[in-house]
C-alpha positions as CSV (number, residue, x, y, z in Angstrom):
1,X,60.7,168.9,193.0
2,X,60.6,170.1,189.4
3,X,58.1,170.0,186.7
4,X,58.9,168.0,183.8
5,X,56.4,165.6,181.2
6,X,56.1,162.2,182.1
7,X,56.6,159.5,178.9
8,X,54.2,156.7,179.8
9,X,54.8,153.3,178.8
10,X,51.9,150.6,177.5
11,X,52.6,148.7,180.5
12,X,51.9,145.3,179.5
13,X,52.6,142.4,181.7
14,X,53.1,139.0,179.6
15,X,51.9,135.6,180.9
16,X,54.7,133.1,182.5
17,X,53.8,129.2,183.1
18,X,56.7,129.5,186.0
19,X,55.3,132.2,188.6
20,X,57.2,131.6,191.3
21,X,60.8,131.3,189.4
22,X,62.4,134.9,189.2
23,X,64.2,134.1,186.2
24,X,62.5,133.6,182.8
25,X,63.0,135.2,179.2
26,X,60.4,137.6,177.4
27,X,58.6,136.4,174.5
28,X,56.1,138.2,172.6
29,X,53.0,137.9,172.6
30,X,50.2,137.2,170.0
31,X,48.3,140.7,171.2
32,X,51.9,142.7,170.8
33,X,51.9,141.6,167.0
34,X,48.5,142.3,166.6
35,X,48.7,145.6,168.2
36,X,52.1,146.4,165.7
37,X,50.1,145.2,162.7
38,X,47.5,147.5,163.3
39,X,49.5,150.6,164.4
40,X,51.5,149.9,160.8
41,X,48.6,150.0,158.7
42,X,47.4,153.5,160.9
43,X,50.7,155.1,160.7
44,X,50.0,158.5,160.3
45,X,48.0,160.5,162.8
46,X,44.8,163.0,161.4
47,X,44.4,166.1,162.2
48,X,41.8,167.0,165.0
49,X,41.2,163.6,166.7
50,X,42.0,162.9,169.9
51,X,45.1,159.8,170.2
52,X,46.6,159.4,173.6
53,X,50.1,160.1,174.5
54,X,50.5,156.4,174.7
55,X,49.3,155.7,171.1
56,X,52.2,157.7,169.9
57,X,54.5,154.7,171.6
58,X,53.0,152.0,169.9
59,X,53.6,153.9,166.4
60,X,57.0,155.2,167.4
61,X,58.0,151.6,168.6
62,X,56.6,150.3,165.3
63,X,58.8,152.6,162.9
64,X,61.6,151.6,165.3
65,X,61.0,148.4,164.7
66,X,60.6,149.0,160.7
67,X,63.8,150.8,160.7
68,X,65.7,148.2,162.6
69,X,64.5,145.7,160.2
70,X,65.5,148.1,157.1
71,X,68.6,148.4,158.7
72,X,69.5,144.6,158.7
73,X,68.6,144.3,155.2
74,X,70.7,147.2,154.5
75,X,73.0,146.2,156.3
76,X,73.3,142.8,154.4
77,X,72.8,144.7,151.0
78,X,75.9,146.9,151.7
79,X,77.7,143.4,152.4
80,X,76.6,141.8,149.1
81,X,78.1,145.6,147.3
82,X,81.3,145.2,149.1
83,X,81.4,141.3,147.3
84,X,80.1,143.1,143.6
85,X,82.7,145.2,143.9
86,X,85.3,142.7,145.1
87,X,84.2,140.7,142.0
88,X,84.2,143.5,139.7
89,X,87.6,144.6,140.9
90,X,89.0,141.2,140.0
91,X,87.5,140.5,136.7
92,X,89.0,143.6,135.5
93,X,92.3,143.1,137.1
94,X,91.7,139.6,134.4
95,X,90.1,141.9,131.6
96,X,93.5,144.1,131.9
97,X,96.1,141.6,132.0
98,X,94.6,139.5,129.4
99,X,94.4,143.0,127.4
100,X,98.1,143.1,127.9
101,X,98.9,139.9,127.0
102,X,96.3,140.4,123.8
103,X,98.4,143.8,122.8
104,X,101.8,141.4,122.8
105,X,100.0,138.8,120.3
106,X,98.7,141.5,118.1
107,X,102.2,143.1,118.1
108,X,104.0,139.9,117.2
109,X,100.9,139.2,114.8
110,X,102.1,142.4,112.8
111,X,106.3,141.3,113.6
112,X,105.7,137.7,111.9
113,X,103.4,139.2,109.2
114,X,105.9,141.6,108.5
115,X,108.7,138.8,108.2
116,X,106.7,136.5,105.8
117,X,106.1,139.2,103.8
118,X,109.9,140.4,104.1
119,X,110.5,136.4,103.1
120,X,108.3,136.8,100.1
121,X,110.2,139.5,98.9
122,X,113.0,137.8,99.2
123,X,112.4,135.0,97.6
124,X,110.6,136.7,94.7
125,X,114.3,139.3,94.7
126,X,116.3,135.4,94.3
127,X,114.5,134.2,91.9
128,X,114.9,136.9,89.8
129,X,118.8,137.0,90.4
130,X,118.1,133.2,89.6
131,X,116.7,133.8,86.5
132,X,119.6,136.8,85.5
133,X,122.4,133.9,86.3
134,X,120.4,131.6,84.0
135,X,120.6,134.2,81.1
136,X,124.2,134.7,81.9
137,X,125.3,131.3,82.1
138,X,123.1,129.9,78.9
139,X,122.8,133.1,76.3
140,X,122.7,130.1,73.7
141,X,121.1,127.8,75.4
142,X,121.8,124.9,78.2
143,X,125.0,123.7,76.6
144,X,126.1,120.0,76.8
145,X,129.0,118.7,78.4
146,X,131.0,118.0,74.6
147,X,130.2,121.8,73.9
148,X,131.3,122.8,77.0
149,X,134.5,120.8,76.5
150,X,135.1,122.0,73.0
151,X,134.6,125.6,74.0
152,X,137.1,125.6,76.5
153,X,140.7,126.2,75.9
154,X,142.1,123.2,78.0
155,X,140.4,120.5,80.3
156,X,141.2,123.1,83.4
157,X,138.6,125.6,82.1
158,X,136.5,123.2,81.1
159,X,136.4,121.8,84.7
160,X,136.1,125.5,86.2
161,X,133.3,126.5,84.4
162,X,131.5,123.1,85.7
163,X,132.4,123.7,88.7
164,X,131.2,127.2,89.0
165,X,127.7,126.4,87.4
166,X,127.2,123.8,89.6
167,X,128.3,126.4,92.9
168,X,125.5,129.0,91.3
169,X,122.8,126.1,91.1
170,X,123.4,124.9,94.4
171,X,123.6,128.8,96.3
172,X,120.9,129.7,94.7
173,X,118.8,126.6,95.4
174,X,120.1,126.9,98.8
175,X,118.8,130.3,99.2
176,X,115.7,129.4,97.8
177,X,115.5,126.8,100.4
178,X,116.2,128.4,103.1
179,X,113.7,131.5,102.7
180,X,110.7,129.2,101.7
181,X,111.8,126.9,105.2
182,X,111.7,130.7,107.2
183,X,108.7,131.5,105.6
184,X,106.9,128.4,106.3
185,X,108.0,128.4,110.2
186,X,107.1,132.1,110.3
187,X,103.4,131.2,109.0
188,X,103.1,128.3,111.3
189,X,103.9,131.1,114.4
190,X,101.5,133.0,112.9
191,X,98.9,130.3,112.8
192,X,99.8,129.9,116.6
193,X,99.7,133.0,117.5
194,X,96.4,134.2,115.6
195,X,95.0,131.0,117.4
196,X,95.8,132.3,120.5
197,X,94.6,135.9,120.1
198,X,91.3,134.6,119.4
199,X,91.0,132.8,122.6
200,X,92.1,135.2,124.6
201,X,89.2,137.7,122.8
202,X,86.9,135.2,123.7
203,X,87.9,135.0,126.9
204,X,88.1,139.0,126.9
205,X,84.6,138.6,125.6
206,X,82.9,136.3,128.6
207,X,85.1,138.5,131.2
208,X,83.6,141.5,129.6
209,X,80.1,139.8,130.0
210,X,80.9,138.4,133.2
211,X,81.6,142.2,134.8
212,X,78.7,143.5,132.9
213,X,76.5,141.0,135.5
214,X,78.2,142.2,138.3
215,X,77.7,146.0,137.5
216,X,74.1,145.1,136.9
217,X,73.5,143.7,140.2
218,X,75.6,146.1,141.9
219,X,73.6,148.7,140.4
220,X,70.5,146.6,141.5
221,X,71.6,146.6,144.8
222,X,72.3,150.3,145.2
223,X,69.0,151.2,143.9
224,X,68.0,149.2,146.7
225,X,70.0,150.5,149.2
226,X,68.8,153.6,148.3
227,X,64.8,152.7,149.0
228,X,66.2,151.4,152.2
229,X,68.0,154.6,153.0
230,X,64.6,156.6,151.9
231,X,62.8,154.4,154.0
232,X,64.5,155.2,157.5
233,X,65.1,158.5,157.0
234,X,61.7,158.8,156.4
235,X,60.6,156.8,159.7
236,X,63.2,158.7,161.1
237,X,61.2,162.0,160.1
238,X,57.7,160.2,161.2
239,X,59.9,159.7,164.8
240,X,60.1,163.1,165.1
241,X,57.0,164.5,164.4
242,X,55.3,161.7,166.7
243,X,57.5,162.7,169.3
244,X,56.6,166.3,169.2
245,X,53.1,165.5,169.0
246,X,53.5,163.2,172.4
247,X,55.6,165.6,174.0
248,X,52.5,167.9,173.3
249,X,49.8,165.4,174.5
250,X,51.9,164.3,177.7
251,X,51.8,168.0,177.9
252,X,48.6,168.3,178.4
253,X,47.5,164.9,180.6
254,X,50.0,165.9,182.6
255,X,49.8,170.0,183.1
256,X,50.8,171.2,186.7
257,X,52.1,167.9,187.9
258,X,55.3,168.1,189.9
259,X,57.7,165.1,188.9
260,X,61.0,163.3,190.1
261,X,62.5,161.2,187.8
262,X,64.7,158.8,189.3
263,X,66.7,155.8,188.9
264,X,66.5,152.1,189.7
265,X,66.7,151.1,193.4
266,X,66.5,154.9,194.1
267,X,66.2,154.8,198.0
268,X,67.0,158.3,198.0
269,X,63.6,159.0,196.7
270,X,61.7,156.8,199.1
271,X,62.2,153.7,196.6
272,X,61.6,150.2,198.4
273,X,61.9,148.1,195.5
274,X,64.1,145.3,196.5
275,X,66.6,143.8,195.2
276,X,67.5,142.1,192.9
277,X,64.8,143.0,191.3
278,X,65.6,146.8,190.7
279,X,69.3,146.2,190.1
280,X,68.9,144.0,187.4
281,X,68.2,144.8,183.7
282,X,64.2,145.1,183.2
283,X,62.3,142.2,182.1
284,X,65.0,139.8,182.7
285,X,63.4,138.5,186.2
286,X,59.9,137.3,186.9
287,X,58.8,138.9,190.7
288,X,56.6,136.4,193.2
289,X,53.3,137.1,191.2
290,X,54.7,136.1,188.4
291,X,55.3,139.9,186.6
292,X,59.1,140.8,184.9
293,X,61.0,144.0,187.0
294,X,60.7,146.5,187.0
295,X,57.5,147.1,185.3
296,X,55.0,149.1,186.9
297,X,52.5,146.2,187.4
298,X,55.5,144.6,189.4
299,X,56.0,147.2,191.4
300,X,52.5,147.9,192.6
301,X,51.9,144.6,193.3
302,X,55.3,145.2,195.5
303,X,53.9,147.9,197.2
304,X,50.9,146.4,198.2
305,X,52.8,143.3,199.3
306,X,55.2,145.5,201.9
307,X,52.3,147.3,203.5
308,X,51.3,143.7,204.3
309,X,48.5,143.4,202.2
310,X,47.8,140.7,200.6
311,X,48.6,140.9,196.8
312,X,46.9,138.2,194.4
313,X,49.0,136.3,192.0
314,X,48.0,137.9,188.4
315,X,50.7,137.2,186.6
316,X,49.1,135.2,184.4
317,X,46.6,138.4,183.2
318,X,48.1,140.4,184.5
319,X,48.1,143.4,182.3
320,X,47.5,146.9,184.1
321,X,44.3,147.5,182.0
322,X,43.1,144.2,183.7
323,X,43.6,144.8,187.4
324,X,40.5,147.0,188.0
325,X,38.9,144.1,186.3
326,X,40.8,141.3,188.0
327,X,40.1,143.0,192.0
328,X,36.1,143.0,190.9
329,X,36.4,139.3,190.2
330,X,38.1,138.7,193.6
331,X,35.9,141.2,195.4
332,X,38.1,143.7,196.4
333,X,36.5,147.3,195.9
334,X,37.1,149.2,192.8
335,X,36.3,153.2,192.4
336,X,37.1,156.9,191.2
337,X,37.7,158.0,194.8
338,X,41.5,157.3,195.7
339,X,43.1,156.8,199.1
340,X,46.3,156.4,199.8
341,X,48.0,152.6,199.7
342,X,45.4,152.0,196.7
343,X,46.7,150.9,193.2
344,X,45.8,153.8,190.6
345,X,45.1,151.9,187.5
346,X,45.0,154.2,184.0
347,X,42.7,152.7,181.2
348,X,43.3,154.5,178.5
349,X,46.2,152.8,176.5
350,X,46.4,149.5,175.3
351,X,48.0,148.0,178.2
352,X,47.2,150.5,181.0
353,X,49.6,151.9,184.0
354,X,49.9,151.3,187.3
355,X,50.3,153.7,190.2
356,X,50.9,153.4,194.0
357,X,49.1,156.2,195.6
358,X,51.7,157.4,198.3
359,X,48.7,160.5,199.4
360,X,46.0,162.3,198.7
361,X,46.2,166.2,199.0
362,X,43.0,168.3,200.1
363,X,42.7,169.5,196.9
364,X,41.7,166.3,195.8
365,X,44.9,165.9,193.6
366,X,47.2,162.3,194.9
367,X,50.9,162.0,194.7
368,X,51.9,159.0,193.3
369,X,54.9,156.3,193.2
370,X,55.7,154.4,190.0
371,X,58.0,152.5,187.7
372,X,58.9,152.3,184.0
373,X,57.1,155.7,183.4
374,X,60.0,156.8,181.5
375,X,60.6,152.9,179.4
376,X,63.8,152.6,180.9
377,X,62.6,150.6,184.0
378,X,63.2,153.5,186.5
379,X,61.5,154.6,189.9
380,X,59.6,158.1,190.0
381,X,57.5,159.9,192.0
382,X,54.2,162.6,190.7
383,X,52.5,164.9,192.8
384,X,49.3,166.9,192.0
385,X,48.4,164.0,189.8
386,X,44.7,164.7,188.7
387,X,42.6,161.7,189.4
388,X,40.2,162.3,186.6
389,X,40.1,159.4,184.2
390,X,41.9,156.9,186.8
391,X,40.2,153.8,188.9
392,X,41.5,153.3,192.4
393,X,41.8,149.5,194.1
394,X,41.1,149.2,197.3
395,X,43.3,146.6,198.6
C-alpha cells in the first residue's frame, strides 16, 4: 500500500430505455449541458471559498471541451490559409507571366515606334533627294518633248535622256512607295500591339485586385487564428492552475488515506468485476441495472449483487447522488454509521460517488473498493477512508 491523492470523478449514471441489453451508446444528457453552461459562465475560482475537488472537474472538463472546439475551428481556419495561400501563389504565378509577356509588348512597342519613326526619316531624306533630282533635271523648267528633241545632239540622246528621267521618276516613286507601305504596316502592328498591352494591364489590374482579396482574407484568417491560439493557451494556463488547486483539495479530503490504484479487471487486487464488463472500454456496455461499465454506480450495484443481495434496478436514476435517496423510497436503511457490504454514497458533487465498503477498522475509519475514481474506468482500493461527510446503505 502507498499513499497517493485520489482524482474523483462526478459519477453520473445516464438513463437507458433498454436496461437489460448490455450494449447501448452514451448520449448526453440535458443536466450535463446545463451543468457545462453554468461551470462556463463561473470559470474562474475566488479566493477563500470553499469548491470541492470535484468542482475543479466540471471546469477543467469544460475548458477541455472549449479548447477542443477552438481547436476544430482552428483547425479548419489553418485549412482555409493553406487554400489563400494556394490562391495567392497562383495569381501571382498569372501576375508574373503576364508581367513578362507585358515587358515583350512594351519592348516591341518601343522596336516598331522606333521603325515608323526610322520610316519617317526616310521618307522625309527621299523626298528631299526627290526634290534635288527635280532641280537637276529641270534648272529651266519641265521641258517639253520638241525641246528636249531640239536640245539633243541626235535622236539617241534624245531617247537617253527620256529614258533616264523616266528611271529617276519611277525609283524614286518606288521608294516613296515602298517606305509609306512599311510605315503603314508598322503602325498597324503598333495599333495591335498597343491594343494588346492594354488588355493585358487590365487584366494585370483585376489579378492585382484579385490577390489583394486573398491577402485580405488571409490576413483575416490569421488574426483569427491567432485569437484561437490565445484562447487555448489560455485554457490551457486555466488547466493548470485548476489542477493544482484540485491536487490541493483532493489533498486535503483525502489526508492519511492509504490507496491502490489499479487497473481494469484487476483480480490481483481483489477485483471481481466480471467480464466483459471490465475488459471493455467504459461506457460502451449497459450492466443488468441498466448502468454503463465501469462506472462506480455499476460496480456497487455489482458488489451488492455477488454477496447475494438483492440490488434494485436504478438505472433509470440512477445517479450516485440519488441512491441514498432512491434506498429510502424502497425502504432499505440509510445512515452515517457504515458496515461493511454497505454502499458509501458521497454527496457533495454534482453527481455523487459510490463506494463498496470492503471493512470498517476500530478506529472508525472503512477501507473501501471502487471504480472510475481516477476517470479512466479503473478498479482501486482506499483504506483509512474518513467516514465524515458520507451516507451508508444498508442493503
Amino acid at each position: 500500500m502507498f499513499k497517493a491523492q485520489v482524482f474523483y470523478k462526478n459519477m453520473k449514471q445516464k438513463q437507458s430505455k433498454q436496461p437489460k441489453k448490455l450494449f447501448t451508446r452514451r448520449f448526453t444528457s440535458i443536466a450535463v449541458m446545463a451543468v457545462l453552461v453554468a461551470f462556463t459562465a463561473a470559470a474562474s475560482i475566488l479566493p477563500n471559498v470553499h469548491v470541492r475537488a470535484d468542482d475543479y472537474d466540471e471546469k477543467i472538463r469544460t475548458l477541455q471541451q472549449q479548447n477542443s472546439s477552438a481547436q476544430s475551428t482552428l483547425n479548419g481556419l489553418q485549412a482555409e490559409a493553406i487554400s489563400y495561400q494556394d490562391a495567392i501563389a497562383k495569381l501571382q504565378a498569372q501576375i508574373n507571366g503576364l508581367q513578362e509577356a507585358i515587358n515583350k509588348n512594351i519592348a516591341e512597342q518601343n522596336r516598331l515606334s522606333g521603325e515608323i519613326q526610322a520610316g519617317k526619316n526616310e521618307l522625309a531624306k527621299q523626298k528631299g533627294l526627290l526634290a534635288e533630282d527635280i532641280k537637276t533635271m529641270y534648272v529651266d523648267g519641265e521641258p517639253t518633248t520638241i525641246e528636249m528633241l531640239a536640245s539633243s545632239g541626235s535622236l539617241s540622246d534624245f531617247v537617253d535622256k527620256e529614258e533616264y528621267r523616266t528611271a529617276v521618276q519611277q525609283k524614286i516613286q518606288s521608294t516613296l512607295k515602298s517606305i509609306q507601305d512599311l510605315q503603314r504596316k508598322l503602325e498597324v502592328q503598333k495599333k495591335e500591339v498597343d491594343g494588346l498591352l492594354r488588355d493585358q494591364q487590365e487584366q494585370q489590374t483585376q489579378l492585382a485586385s484579385a490577390r489583394s482579396q486573398q491577402d485580405q482574407m488571409l490576413s483575416y484568417n490569421q488574426g483569427q487564428q491567432a485569437a484561437y491560439n490565445s484562447q487555448i493557451k489560455d485554457n490551457q494556463s486555466k488547466i493548470a492552475s485548476l489542477r493544482s488547486q484540485q491536487a490541493a483539495e483532493n489533498a486535503r479530503l483525502f489526508a492519511g488515506a492509504n490507496v491502490i490504484i489499479g487497473g481494469s479487471c484487476d483480480t490481483s487486487h481483489g477485483d471481481t468485476y466480471p467480464s466483459p464488463w471490465c475488459d471493455s472500454g467504459q461506457d460502451s456496455m449497459i450492466d443488468y441495472w441498466g448502468m454503463f461499465n465501469r462506472e462506480c454506480v455499476s460496480y456497487t450495484a455489482w458488489k451488492v449483487y455477488e454477496s447475494g443481495r438483492h440490488m434494485p434496478y436504478w438505472g433509470g436514476i440512477g445517479n450516485a447522488n440519488q441512491w441514498d435517496d432512491n434506498a429510502r423510497a424502497a425502504g432499505i436503511p440509510v445512515d452515517s454509521n457504515p458496515r461493511t457490504g454497505d454502499v458509501a454514497i458521497k454527496n457533495s458533487m454534482p453527481y455523487g460517488h459510490a463506494m463498496y465498503v470492503e471493512s470498517v477498522n476500530s478506529n472508525g475509519t472503512i477501507n473501501i473498493s471502487q471504480y472510475n475514481a481516477d476517470y479512466q474506468g479503473h478498479f482501486s482500493k482506499v483504506y483509512n477512508v474518513n467516514p465524515a461527510g458520507l451516507v451508508f446503505i444498508h442493503f
